[in-house]
C-alpha positions in Angstrom: 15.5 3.5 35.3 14.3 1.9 32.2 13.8 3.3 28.8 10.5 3.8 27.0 12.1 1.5 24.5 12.0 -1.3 27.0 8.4 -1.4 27.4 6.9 -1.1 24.1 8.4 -3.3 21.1 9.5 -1.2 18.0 6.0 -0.4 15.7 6.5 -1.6 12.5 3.7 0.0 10.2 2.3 -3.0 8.1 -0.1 -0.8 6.1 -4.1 -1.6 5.5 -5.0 -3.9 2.6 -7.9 -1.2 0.7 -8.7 -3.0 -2.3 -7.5 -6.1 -4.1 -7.7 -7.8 -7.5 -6.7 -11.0 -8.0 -3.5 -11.0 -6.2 -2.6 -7.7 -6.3 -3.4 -5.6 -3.1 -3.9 -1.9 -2.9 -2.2 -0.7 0.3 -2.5 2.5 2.6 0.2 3.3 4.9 -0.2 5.4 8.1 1.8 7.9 6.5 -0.5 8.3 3.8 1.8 6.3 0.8 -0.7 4.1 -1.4 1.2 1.2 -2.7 0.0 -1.2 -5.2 1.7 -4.8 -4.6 1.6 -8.1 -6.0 -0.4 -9.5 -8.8 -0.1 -10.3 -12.3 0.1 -8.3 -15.2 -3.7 -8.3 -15.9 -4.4 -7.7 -12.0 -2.5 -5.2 -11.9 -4.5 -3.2 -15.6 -7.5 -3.6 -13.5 -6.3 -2.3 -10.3 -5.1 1.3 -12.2 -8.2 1.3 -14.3 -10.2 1.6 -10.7 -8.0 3.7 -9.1 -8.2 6.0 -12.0 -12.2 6.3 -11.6 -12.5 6.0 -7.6 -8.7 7.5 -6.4 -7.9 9.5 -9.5 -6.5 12.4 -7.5 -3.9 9.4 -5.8 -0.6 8.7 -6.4 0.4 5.3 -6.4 3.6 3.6 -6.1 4.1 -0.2 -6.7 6.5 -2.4 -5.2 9.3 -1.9 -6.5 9.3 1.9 -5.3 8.5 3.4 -8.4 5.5 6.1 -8.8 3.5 6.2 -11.7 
């Protein structure tokens, strides 16, 4: 008898680009995390100056794990 493991291939959640600036992407996990990746400095200004009008109840970490 074969494991459920067997059939279906590990799922990895990848995480749903919501917005983006420039080259930093705003990112929702199934999980419910909010992760803002990428970018430069200025990219990244205007990517907290629109969550803080349109998510302002969100907290987001960046990628280097840290919540702000």
């Amino acid at each position: 008898m074969r494991r459920k493991s067997e059939y279906y291939p590990p799922f990895k959640d990848e995480g749903e680009v919501m917005a983006s600036w420039g080259e930093a992407r705003l990112i929702n996990y199934l999980d419910g995390k909010l992760v803002l990746k990428g970018g430069s400095k200025e990219d990244r200004i205007a990517a907290r100056e629109w969550i803080s009008m349109f998510l302002n109840d969100a907290v987001v970490g960046d990628s280097s794990g840290r919540r702000d």
